[in-house]
C-alpha positions in Angstrom: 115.6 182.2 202.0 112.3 181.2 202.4 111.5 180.9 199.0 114.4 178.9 198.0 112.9 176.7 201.4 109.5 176.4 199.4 110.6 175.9 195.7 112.9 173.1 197.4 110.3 171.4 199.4 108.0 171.5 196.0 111.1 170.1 193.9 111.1 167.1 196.7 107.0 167.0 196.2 107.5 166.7 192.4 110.5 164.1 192.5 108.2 162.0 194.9 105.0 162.1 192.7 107.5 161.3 189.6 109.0 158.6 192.0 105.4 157.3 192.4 104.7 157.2 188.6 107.8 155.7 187.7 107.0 152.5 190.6 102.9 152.6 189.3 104.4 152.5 185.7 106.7 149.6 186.6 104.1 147.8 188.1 101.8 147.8 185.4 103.8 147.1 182.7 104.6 143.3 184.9 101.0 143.1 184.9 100.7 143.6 181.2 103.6 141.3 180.7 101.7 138.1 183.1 98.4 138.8 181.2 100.6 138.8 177.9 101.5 135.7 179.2 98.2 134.1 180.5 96.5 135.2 177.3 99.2 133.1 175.0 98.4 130.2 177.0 95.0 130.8 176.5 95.2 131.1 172.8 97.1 127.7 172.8 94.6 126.1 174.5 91.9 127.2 172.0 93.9 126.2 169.4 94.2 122.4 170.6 90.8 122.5 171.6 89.6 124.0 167.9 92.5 120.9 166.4 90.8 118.0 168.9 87.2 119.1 167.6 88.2 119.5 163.9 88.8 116.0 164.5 85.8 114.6 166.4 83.6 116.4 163.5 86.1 114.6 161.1 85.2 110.9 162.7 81.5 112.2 163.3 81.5 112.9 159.7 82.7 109.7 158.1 80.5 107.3 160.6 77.6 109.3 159.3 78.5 109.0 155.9 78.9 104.9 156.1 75.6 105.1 158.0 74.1 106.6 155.1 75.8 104.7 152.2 74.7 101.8 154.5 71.2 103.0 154.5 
């Protein structure tokens, strides 16, 4: 009887640990999902900043050019 007592009590133990993994597990896989997201957003930002500069060395280009075919 007292055996059956322990193994049952370490059966509880393990489901509670697995418990615990399975919540831990949970939680970081939202985490990974919000980074996921933030890190998209971030990409996006680079992008439009990489498009807006692109541009501005476009215009910087061809007023430097008339400034030398001026010169």
């Amino acid at each position: 009887m007292c055996k059956q007592k322990l193994i049952a009590e370490k059966i509880e133990k393990i489901i509670q640990i697995l418990d615990e993994l399975q919540f831990s597990e949970k939680d970081q896989f939202v985490n990974i999902q919000k980074n996921q997201v933030l890190i998209l957003e971030k990409i996006d930002k680079l992008q439009e900043y990489n498009e807006i500069d692109d541009m501005v060395s476009s215009v910087f280009a061809k007023k430097l050019q008339e400034i030398e075919q001026k010169i």
